[in-house]
C-alpha positions as CSV (number, residue, x, y, z in Angstrom):
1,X,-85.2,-27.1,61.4
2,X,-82.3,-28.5,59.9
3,X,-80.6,-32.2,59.9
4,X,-82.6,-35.3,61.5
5,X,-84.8,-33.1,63.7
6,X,-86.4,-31.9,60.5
7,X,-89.2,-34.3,59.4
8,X,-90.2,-32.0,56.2
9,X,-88.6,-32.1,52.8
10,X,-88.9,-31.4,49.3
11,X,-87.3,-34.1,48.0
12,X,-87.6,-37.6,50.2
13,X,-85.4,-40.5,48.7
14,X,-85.5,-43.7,50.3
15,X,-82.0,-45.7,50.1
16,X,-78.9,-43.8,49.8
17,X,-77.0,-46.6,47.6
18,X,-75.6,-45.7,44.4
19,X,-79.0,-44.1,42.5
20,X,-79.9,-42.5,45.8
21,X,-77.1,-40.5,46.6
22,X,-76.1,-39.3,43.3
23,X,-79.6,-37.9,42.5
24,X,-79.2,-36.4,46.1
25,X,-76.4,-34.9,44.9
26,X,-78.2,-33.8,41.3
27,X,-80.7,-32.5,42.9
28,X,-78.2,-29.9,45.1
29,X,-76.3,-28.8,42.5
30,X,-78.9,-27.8,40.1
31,X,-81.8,-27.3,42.5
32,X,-79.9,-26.0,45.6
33,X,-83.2,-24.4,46.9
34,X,-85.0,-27.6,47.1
35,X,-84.2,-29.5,50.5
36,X,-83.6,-33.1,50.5
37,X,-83.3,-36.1,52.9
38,X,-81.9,-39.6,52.3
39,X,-83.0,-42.3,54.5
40,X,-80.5,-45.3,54.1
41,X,-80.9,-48.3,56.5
42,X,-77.4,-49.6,56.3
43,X,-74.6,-47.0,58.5
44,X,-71.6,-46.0,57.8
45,X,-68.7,-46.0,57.3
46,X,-69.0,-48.5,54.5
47,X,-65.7,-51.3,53.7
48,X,-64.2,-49.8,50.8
49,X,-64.4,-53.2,48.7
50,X,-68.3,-53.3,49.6
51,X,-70.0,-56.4,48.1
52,X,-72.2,-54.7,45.8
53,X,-72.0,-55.8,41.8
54,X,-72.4,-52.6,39.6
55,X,-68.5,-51.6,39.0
56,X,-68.5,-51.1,35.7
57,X,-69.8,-48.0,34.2
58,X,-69.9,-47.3,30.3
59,X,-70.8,-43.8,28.1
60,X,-74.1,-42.8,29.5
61,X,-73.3,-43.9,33.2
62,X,-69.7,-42.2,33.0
63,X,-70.8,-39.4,31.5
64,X,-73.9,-39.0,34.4
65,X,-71.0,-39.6,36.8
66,X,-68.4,-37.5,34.9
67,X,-69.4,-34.8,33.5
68,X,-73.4,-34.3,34.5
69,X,-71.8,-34.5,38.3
70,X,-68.7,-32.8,37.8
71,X,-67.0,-35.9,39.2
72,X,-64.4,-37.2,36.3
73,X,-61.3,-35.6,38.8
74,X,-62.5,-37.7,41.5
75,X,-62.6,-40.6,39.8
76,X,-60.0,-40.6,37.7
77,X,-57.5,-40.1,41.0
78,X,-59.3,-42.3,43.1
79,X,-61.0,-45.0,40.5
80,X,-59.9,-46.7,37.3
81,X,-60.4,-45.2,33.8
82,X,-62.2,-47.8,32.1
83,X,-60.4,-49.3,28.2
84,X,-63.5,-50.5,27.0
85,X,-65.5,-53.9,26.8
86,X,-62.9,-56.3,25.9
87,X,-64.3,-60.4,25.1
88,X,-62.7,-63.7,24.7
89,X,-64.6,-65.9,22.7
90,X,-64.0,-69.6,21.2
91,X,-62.6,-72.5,22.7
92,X,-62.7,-72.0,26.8
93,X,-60.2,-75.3,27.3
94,X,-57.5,-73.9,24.8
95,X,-55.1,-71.1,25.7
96,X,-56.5,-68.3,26.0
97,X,-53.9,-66.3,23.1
98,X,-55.8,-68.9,20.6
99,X,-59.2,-67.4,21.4
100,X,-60.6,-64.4,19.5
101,X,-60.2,-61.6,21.0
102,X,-62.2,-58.3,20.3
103,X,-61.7,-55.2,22.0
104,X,-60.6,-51.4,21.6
105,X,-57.0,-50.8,20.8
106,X,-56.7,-47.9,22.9
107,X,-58.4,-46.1,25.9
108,X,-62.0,-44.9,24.5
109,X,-62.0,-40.9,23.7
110,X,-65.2,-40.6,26.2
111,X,-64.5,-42.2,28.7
112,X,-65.9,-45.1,31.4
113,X,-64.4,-45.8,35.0
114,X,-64.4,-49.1,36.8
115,X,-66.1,-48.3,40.3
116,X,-64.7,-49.1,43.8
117,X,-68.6,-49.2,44.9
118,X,-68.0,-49.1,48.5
119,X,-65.3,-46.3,48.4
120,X,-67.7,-44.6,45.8
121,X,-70.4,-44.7,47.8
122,X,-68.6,-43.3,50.8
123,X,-67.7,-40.3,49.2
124,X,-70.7,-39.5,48.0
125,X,-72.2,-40.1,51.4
126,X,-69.6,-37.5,52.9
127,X,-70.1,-35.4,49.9
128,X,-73.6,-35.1,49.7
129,X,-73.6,-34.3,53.6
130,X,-71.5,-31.6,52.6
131,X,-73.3,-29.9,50.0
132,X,-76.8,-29.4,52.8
133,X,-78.6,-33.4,52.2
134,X,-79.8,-34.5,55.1
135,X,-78.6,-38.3,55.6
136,X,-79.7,-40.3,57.9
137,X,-78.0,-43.6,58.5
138,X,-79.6,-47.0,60.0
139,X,-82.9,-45.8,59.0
140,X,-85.0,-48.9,57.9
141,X,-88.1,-48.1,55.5
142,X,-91.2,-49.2,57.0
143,X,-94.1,-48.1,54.9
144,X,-94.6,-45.1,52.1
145,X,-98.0,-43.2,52.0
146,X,-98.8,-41.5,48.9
147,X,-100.6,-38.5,49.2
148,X,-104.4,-38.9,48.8
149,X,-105.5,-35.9,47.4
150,X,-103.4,-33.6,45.0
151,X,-101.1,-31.0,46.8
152,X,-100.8,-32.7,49.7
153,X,-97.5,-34.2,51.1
154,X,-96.5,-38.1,51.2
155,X,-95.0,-39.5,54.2
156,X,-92.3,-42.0,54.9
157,X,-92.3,-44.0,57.8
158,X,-89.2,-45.0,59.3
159,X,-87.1,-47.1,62.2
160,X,-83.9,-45.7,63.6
161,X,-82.2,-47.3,66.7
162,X,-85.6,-48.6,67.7
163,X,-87.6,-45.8,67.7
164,X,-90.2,-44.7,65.2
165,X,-90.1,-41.5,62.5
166,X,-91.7,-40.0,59.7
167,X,-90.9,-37.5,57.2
168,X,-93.0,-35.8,54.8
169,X,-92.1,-34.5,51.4
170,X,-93.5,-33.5,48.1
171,X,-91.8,-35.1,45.7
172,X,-91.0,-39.3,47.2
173,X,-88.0,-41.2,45.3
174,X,-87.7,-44.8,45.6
175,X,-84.1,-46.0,45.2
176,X,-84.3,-49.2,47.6
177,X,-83.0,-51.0,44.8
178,X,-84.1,-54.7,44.9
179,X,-86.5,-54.0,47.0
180,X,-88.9,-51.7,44.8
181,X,-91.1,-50.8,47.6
182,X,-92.9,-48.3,45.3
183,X,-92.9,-51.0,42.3
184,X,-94.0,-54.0,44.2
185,X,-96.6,-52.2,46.5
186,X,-98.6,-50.9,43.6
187,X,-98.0,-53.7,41.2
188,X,-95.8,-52.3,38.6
189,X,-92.8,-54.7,38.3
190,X,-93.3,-56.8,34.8
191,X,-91.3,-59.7,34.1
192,X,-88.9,-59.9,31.9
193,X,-88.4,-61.9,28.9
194,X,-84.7,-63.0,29.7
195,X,-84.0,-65.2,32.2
196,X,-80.5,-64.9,33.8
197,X,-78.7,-65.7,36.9
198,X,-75.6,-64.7,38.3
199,X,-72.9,-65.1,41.4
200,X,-70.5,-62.7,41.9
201,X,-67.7,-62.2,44.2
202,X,-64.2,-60.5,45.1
203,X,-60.2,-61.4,45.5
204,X,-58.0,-59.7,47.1
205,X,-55.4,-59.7,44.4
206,X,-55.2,-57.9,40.9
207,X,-56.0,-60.5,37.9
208,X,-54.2,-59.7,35.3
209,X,-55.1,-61.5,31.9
210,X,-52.0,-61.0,30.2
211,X,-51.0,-63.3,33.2
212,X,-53.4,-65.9,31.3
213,X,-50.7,-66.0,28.0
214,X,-47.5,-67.4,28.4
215,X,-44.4,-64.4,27.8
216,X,-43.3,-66.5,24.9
217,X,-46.2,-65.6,22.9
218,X,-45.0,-62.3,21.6
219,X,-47.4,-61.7,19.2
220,X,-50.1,-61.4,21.7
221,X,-48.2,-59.4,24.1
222,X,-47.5,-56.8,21.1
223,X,-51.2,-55.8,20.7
224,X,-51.0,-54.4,24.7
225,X,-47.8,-53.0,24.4
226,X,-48.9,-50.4,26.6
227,X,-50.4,-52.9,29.2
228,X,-54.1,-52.0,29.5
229,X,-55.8,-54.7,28.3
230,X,-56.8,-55.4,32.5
231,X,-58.6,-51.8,32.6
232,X,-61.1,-53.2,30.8
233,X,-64.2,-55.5,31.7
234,X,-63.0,-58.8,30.2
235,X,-65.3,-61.1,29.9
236,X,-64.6,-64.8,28.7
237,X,-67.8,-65.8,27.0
238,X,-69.0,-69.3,25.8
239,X,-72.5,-70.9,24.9
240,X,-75.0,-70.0,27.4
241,X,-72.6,-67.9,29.9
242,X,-70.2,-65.1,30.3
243,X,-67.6,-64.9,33.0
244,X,-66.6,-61.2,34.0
245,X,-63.1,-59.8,35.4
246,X,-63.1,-56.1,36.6
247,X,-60.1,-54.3,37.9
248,X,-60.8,-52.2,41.3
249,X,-58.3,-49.6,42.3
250,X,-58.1,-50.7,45.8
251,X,-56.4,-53.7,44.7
252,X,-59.3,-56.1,44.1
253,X,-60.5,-58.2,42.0
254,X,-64.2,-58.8,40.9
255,X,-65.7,-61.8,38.9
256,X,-68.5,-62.5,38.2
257,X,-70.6,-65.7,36.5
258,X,-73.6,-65.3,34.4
259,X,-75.5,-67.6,32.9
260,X,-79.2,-68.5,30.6
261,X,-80.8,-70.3,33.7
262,X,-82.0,-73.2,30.8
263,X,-78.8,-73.8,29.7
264,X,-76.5,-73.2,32.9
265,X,-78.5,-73.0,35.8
266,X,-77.5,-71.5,39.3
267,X,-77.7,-74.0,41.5
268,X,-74.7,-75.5,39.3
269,X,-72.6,-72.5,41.1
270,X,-74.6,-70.8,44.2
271,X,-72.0,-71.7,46.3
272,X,-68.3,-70.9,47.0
273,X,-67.1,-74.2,45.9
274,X,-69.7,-74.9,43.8
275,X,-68.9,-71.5,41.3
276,X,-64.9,-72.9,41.8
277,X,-65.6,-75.9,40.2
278,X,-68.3,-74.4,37.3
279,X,-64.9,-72.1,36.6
280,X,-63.1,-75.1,36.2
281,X,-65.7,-77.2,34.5
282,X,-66.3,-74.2,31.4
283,X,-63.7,-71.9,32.0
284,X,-60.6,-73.8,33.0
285,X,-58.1,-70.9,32.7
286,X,-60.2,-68.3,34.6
287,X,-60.1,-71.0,37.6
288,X,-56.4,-72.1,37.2
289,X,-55.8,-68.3,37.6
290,X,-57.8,-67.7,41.1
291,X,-57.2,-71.4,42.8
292,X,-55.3,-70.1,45.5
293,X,-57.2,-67.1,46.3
294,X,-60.2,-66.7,48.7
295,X,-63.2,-65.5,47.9
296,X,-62.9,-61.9,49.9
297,X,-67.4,-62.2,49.7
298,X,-69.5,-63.8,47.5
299,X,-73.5,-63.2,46.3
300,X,-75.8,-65.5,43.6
301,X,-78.9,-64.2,42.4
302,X,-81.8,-65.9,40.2
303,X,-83.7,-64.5,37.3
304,X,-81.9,-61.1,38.2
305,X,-83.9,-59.2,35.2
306,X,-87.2,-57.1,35.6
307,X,-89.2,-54.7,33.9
308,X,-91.8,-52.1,35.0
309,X,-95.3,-50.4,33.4
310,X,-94.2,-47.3,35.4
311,X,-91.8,-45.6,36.9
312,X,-92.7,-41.8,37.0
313,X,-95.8,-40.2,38.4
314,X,-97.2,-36.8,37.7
315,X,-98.1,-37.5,41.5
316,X,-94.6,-36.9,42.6
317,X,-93.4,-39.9,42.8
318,X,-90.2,-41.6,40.5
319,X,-88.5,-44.8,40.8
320,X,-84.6,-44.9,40.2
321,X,-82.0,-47.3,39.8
322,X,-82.6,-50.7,40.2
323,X,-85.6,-49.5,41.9
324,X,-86.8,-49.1,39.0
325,X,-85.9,-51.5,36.5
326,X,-82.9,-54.3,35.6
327,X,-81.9,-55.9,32.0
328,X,-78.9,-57.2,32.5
329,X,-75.0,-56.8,33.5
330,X,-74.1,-57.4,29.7
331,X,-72.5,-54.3,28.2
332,X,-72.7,-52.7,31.8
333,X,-75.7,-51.1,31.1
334,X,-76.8,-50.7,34.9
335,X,-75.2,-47.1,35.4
336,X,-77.0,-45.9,32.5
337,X,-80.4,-46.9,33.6
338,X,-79.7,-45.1,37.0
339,X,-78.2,-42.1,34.8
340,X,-81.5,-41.7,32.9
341,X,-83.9,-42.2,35.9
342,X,-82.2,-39.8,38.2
343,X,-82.1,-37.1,34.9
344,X,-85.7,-37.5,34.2
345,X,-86.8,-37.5,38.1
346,X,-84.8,-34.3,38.6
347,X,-86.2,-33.1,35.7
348,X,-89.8,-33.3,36.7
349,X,-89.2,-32.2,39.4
350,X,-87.7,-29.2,38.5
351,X,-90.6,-28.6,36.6
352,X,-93.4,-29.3,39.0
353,X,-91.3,-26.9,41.4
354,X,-91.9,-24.5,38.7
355,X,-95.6,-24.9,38.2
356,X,-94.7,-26.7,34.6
357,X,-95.3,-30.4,35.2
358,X,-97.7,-32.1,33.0
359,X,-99.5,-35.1,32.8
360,X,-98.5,-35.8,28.9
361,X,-94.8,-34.8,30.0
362,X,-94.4,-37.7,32.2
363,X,-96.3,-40.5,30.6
364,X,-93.8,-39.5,27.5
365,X,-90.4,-40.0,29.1
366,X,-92.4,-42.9,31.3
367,X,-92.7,-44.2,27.9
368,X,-89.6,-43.6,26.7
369,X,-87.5,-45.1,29.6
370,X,-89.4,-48.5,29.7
371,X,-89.5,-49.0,26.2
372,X,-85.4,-48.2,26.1
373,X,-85.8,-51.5,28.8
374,X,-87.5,-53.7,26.7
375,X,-85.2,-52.4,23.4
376,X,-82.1,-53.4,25.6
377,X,-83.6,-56.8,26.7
378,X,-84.3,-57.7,22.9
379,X,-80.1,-58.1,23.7
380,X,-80.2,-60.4,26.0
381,X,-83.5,-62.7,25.7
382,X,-82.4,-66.1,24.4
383,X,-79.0,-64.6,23.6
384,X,-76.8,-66.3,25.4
385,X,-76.8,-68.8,23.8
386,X,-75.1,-67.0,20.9
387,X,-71.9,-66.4,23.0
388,X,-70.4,-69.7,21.9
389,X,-70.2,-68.9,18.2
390,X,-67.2,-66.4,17.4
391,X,-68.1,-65.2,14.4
392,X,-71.6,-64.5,15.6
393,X,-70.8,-63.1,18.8
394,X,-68.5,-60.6,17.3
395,X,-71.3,-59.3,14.7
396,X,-73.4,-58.9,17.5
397,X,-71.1,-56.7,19.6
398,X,-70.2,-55.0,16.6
399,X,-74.3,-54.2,16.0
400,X,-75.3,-53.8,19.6
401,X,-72.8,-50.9,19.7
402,X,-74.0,-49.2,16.7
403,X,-77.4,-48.9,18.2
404,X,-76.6,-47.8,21.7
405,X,-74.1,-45.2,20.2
406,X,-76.5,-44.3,17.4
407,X,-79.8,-43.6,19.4
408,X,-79.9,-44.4,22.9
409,X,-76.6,-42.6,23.9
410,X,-77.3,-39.8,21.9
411,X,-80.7,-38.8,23.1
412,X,-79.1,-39.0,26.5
413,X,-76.1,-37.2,25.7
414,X,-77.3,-34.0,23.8
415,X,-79.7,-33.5,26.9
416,X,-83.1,-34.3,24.8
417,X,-84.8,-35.1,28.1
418,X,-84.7,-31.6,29.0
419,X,-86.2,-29.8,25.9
420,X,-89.9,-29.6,25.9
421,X,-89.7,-31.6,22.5
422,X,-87.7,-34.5,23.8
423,X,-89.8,-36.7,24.1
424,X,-92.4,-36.0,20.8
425,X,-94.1,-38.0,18.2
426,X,-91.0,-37.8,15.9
427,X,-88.7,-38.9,18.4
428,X,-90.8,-42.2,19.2
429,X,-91.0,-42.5,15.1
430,X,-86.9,-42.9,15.0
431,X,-86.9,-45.0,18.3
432,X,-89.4,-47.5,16.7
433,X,-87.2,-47.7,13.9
434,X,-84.4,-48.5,15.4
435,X,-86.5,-51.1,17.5
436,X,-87.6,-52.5,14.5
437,X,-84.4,-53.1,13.2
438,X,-82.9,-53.9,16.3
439,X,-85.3,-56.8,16.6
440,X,-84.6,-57.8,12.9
441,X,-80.6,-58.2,13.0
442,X,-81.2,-60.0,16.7
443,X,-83.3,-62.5,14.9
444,X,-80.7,-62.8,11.8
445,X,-78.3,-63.6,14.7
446,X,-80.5,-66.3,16.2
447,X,-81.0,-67.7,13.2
448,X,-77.1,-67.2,11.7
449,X,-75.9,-69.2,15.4
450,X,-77.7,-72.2,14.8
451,X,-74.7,-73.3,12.2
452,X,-72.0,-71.0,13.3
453,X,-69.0,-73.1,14.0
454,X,-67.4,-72.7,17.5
455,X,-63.9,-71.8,16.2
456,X,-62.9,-69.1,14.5
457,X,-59.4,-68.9,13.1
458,X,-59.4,-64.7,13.7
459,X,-56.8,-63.8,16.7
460,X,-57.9,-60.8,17.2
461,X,-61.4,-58.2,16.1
462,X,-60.7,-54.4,16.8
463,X,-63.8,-53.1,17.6
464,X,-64.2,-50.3,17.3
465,X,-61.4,-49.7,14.5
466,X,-60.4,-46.1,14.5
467,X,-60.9,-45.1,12.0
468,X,-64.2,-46.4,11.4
469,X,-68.2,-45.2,11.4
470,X,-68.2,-47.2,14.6
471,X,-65.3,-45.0,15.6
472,X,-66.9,-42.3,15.0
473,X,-69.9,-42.8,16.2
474,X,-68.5,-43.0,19.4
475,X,-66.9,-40.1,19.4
476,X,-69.9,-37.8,18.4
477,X,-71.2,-38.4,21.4
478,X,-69.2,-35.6,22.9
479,X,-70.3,-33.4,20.0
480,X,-72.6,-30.5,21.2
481,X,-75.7,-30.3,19.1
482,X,-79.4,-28.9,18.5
483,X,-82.2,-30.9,18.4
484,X,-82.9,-30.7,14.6
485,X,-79.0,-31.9,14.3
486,X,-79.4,-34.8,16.6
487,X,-82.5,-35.6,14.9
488,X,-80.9,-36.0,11.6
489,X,-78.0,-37.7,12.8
490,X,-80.6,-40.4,14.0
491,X,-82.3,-40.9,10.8
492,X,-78.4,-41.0,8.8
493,X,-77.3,-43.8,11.7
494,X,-80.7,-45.1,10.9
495,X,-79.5,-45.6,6.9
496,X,-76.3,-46.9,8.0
497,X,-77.7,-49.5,10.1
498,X,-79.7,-50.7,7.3
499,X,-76.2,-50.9,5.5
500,X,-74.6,-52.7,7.9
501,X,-77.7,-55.3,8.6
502,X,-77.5,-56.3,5.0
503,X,-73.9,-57.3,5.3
504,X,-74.1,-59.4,8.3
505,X,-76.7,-61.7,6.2
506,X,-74.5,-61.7,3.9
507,X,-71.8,-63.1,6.6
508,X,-74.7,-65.4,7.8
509,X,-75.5,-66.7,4.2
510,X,-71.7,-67.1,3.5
511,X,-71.0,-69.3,5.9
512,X,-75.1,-70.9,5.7
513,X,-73.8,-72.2,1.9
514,X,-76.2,-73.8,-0.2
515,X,-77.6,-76.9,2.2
516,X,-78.5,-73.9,5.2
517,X,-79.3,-71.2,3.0
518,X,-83.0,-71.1,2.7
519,X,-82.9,-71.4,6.6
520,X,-82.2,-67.3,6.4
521,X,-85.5,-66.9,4.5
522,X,-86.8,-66.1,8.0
523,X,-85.3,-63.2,8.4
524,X,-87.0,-61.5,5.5
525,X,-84.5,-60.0,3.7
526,X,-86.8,-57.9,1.4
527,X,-87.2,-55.4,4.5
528,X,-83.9,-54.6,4.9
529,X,-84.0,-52.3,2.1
530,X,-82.4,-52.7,-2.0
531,X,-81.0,-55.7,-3.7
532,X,-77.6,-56.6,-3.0
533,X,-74.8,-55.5,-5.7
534,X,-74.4,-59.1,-7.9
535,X,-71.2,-57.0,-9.1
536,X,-69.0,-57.6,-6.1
537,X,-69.3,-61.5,-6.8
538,X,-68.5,-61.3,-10.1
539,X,-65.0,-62.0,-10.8
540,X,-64.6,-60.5,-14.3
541,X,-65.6,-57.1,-12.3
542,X,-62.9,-57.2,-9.3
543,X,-59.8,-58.9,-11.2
544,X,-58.0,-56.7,-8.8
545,X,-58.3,-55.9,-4.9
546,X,-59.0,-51.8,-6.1
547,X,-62.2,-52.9,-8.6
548,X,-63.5,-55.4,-6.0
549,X,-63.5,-52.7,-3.5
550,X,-64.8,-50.2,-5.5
551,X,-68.1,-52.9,-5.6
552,X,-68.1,-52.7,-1.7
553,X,-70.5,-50.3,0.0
554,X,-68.8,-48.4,2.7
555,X,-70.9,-50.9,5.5
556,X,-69.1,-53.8,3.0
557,X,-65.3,-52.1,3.5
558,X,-65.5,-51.9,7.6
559,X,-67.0,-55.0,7.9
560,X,-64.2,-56.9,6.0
561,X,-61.4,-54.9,7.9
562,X,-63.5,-55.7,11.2
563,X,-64.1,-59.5,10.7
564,X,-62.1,-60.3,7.2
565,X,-62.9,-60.9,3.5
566,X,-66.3,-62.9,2.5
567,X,-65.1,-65.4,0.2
568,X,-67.4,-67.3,-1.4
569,X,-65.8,-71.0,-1.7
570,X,-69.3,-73.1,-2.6
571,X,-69.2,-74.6,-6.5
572,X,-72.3,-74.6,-6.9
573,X,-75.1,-73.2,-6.5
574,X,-74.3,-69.8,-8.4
575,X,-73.7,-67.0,-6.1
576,X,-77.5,-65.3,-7.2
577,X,-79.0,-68.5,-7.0
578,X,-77.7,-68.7,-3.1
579,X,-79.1,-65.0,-2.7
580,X,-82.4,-66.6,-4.3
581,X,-82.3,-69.4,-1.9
582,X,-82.4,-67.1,0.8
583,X,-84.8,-64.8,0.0
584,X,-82.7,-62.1,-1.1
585,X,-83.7,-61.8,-4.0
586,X,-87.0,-60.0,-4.8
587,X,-88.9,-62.3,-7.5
588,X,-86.9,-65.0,-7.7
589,X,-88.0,-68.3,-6.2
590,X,-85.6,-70.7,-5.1
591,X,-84.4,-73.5,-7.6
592,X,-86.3,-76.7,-6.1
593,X,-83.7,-79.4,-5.4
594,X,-83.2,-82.9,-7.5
């Protein structure tokens, strides 16, 4: 039996939003034996500028979308090709052209699409109808039963127009989103760390920010000369909060406010005129720019992040999307959690199909996935609060980027989760490493913001600079390799990190200066690895710009083109006794003060 008279499936997935359809989809291209049913409770045809937040996609989600999919024509004629993560960060009250401004000078190399989500999802719907998914529309979930004995099939009990169904399957998918029936029915949604709210919401109109600098101010204008600085997510950011502003194809508009709920709390903006008024309370030229413009929809949503302890089963059951799990719209990170959760539930199921799943198997990439959460979370948990310092905000971005393109992107990318091996104990050994020193330099942060001033005198922070490690980290993603290649890439990003950790305490300690410096002590500089060079402070050894660079490390060179020369302007104490003061120097103690 085929379409809604059929009641048994392969593949069951409950919710046919974003994560449900395209894993519908996954699942009939490279399983088109196994049959598949999605039961969504909301019918179509959906409003092309639905109100669901989620639009902007970066590498892994683009390249799940793109390329895993076979969907980068449709997009790119019916979507928006993304130009990056561009921020705004300083003084919200001044004009916007004296802010710093750090983005990519051109569109990325692999690219990223800003998502109409309702026209999206309604082209999946018809495509997914097309390729032999059964969808059934205005079904509302009433209850999953997990099989009780092994072998046996589960069972999803359903509403449509009034009357009662059921369908059984062997393998059940949860993609209800918010809703987590799976996760909250057994128990497995774990708080998370960072607390965050948010409201969102749509104009009909395209919000342009080079419509935020007067034409006059040429120099600004000439770093867009191509005018595509509004393809990016911009997000105006200050202490506590970030405002977003994503382009839509269909001629929308969406923005977005999110806030630390300590330091900016939602009731402040839960309402229409409420988020007006925030806007023009801490970000006056965001509101001056949509005052006479309606809201088109609007949404607020408290403590928005969660965790879970599982999201895979060896009974034939995943999780996927937000379903799953949520950090935080931050770097856009949502597509790629749905990216890797529909990859790893196609995955085992592909291999249970083929008498190949194993317990050890899933609890691994369980293991993996969650702990990928919580490493992305260590971003965002008591963060915000770093957004109002510019010079520290821009290391961050600069770091957060190395990491996602050094590890996390490139597992996903060069298809690890497939191999046998993906998942092993020498693949957990590099990710703890990174974690390690992920949580170090997001502790140096913390500790660097607490006397970062809230100017910065820097126009402008190309990030990434091309050319650049960060540059071309990035565009190794797209760079086919083995296992024991990726591998040893890991462990050289690894190194490099370790580089570029030591320089931002230098930045840190720099700007610190003798009365602050033994306030870094906490961030144990010892660990980070050897001694810093005392030859690139000394002045007899870099009497000219080619013998002071020649002290640099390569890490030292991109981080002064990136962020500008570290001058060292305090008399006194020495420059080894600062390192000393801070702990930077193995053996010696600090000088104690008159």
């Amino acid at each position: 039996m085929r379409g809604a008279d059929r009641d048994e499936f392969d593949v069951a997935i409950c919710g046919g939003g974003m994560a449900g359809l395209t894993l519908a989809l996954q699942l009939r291209r490279q399983q088109p034996e196994r049959s598949v049913v999605v039961l969504e409770r909301q019918p179509g045809p959906l409003p092309e500028a639905c109100h669901k937040v989620g639009e902007s996609t970066v590498e892994i989600g683009a390249h799940y979308l793109g390329d895993i999919l076979g969907l980068d024509a449709y997009l790119r004629e019916h979507h928006l090709v993304k130009n990056g993560l561009r921020y705004f960060v300083g003084d919200a009250h001044g004009p916007v052209h004296a802010r710093t401004e750090i983005g990519p000078p051109e569109l990325p190399k692999i690219p990223a699409y800003q998502l109409d989500r309702g026209r999206f999802e309604q082209h999946l719907r018809a495509r997914v109808s097309a390729e032999g998914v059964t969808l059934i529309e205005g079904a509302v979930v009433q209850a999953l039963r997990l099989a009780e004995r092994d072998g046996a099939p589960h069972a999803v009990e359903y509403e449509r127009a009034g009357a009662r169904a059921r369908a059984r399957c062997r393998w059940l998918i949860d993609a209800t989103g918010r809703r987590g029936l799976l996760q909250r029915g057994m128990g497995l949604r774990r708080a998370s760390p960072h607390t965050a709210s948010a409201a969102w919401f749509r104009v009909r109109a395209r919000v342009d920010i080079k419509d935020f600098v007067a034409a006059e101010r040429e120099d600004w204008h000439a770093r867009d000369r191509e005018h595509i600085r509004y393809l990016s997510t911009v997000h105006f950011m200050g202490a506590g909060y970030w405002v977003w502003i994503i382009p839509l194809a269909s001629g929308y508009t969406s923005l977005g406010i999110v806030t630390d709920e300590a330091l900016h709390p939602l009731r402040d903006y839960s309402r229409r005129e409420t988020a007006r008024a925030w806007l023009q309370r801490h970000e006056p030229r965001v509101a001056e720019q949509i005052a006479t413009l309606e809201f088109e929809d609007f949404h607020a949503l408290r403590d928005y992040s969660y965790l879970s302890s599982q999201v895979f089963s060896a009974r034939r059951w995943a999780c996927v999307g937000e379903a799953a799990l949520f950090v935080d719209p931050f770097y856009s990170p949502g597509a790629d959690f749905l990216a890797m959760s529909n990859c790893y539930a196609a995955q085992l199921i592909a291999e249970d199909f083929a008498g190949e799943l194993r317990e050890d198997r899933v609890a691994a990439m369980n293991r993996f996935f969650t702990e990928a959460a919580e490493t992305f979370v260590l971003i965002y948990a008591d963060k915000y609060k770093l957004f109002g310092r510019p010079r520290v905000a821009a290391a961050k971005i600069y770091w957060d980027n190395l990491v996602y393109w050094g590890f996390v992107a490139q597992h996903f990318f060069q298809g690890l989760h497939l191999r046998a091996d993906g998942f092993d104990d020498e693949i957990f050994a590099l990710a703890e490493e990174f974690r390690g020193l992920h949580r170090r330099v997001q502790g140096l942060l913390e500790l660097w913001a607490r006397y970062s001033a809230e100017t910065w005198e820097r126009p402008a922070v190309t990030l990434p600079q091309i050319p650049s490690y960060l540059a071309s980290l990035h565009r190794d993603l797209g760079t086919p390799k083995d296992r024991a290649r990726t591998l040893e890439d890991m462990r050289a990003v690894i190194e490099e990190a370790r580089a570029f950790g030591r320089e931002l305490f230098l930045r840190a300690l720099f700007e610190a200066g003798p009365e602050r410096a033994e306030q870094l002590r906490a961030a144990d500089y010892p660990a980070w690895g050897p001694p810093i060079n005392l030859d690139r402070f000394d002045p007899a050894r870099c009497a000219s710009r080619r013998a002071r660079l020649k002290t640099l490390p390569a890490s030292g060179r991109e981080l002064e083109r990136c962020f500008g020369r570290l001058r060292f302007e305090h008399a006194d104490p020495s420059m080894e006794e600062l390192l000393a003061r801070a702990g930077a120097l193995p053996g010696r103690a600090p000088r104690a003060r008159a």
